[in-house]
C-alpha angles and dihedrals in degrees: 000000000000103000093181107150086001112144127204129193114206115184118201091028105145094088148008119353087004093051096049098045079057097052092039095058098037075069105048086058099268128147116232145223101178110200117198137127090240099077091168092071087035091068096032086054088040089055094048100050091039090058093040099047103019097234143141117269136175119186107204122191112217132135113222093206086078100087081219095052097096089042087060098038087053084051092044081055097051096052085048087054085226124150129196130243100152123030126180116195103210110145108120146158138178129205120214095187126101116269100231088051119058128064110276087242086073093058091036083056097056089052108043090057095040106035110015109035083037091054092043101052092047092056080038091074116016091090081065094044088041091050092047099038101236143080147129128220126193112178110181113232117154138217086266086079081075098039118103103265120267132234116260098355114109079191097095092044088049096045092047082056091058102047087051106049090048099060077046096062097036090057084056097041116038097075078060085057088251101132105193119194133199110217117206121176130169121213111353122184099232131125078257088110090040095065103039095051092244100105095106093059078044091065100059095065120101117255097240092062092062126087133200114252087231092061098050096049092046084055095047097054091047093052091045088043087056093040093245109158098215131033112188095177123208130024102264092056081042094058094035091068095032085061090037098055109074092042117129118247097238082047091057093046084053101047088047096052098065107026102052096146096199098049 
């Protein structure tokens, strides 16, 4: 595909499955707006790829956690006189803390990144994509959207939102030549667990069942490429929700219940 004056916007691209898909379509030949809090390895990534793939590249600081945070960034576009064609909605986070005891900032926080601003910047651009014809839209959900739920982590409803409002928008879109995926990895070695204080419980986890973040988002573009509404790379994760799928819902509150590995 010729990506000539093509432009992506990547959130959470600072780091980990963010970071890659940058890297990834600044080699492809994509334009980028890279979206992230840190703004200092935003620059330090936009420089790089600028340099390697001589692209064009703009780093814009903005926390998705602010409920006014897309409204500015789409402002932010517009003075750059810079229009979408590929979005990846990356921006994630993942308490590890008891409902009924954290502020409900906390929770307001997680989604509002996950679900709202995710949401909103989608609608945000597919007028854009629609008038042009084109557009490509990644929304990053996770096998745990077909995991039994787990106790005190609002993660596994979030992410089943996800996956199912993006096979929502891409029925509507793709006769408008908009394909929109629903990523859904399963453990993918990134800083991802670093960050969010959950790298001990990582740790348990066999090696086999972990991925390398290339490979996903390899996966990913070619499945958004082909207007496929869900990409679950790799076969363990395959074979996970394969397993997972048929399983009663008594069964899945059950099995929840008891196996919460970040409890």
């Amino acid at each position: 595909m010729q990506t000539g004056n093509k432009t992506a916007l990547i959130t959470g691209a600072s780091a980990g499955i963010g970071e890659t898909f940058a890297r990834f379509l600044a080699k492809q030949g994509f334009n980028l707006v890279l979206v992230a809090r840190r703004v200092d390895k935003l620059e330090a990534l936009s420089q790089r790829l600028k340099e390697d793939h001589s692209i064009q590249c703009d780093a814009i600081a903005a926390d998705l956690s602010d409920p006014k945070a897309v409204k500015g960034l789409m402002k932010e576009l517009n003075k750059r006189n810079l229009h979408i064609d590929f979005l990846v909605n990356n921006a994630g986070m993942s308490g590890s803390y008891q409902f009924a005891e954290v502020p409900w900032s906390e929770l307001a926080a997680e989604i509002q990144v996950m679900m709202t601003a995710l949401t909103e910047l989608a609608h945000a651009v597919v007028p854009g994509m629609k008038a042009r014809g084109y557009g490509r839209i990644v929304n990053v959900s996770s096998i745990a959207a077909y995991a039994p739920p787990a106790a005190s982590l609002l993660y596994t409803g979030i992410k089943s939102y996800v996956l199912s409002i993006s096979q929502s928008m891409d029925m509507e879109l793709k006769p408008f030549g908009v394909h929109v995926t629903a990523l859904c990895p399963g453990f993918t070695r990134t800083e991802f667990h670093d960050v969010m204080g959950t790298r001990d419980s990582a740790n348990k986890i066999p090696d086999f069942m972990w991925q390398d973040a290339h490979a996903v988002v390899e996966a990913c573009y070619e499945a958004v490429s082909k207007g496929k509404p869900i990409c679950i790379p790799g076969w363990v994760n395959k074979v996970a929700v394969a397993g997972l799928r048929p399983v009663p819902d008594v069964v899945r509150y059950f099995l929840g219940s008891r196996l919460n590995p970040f409890k």
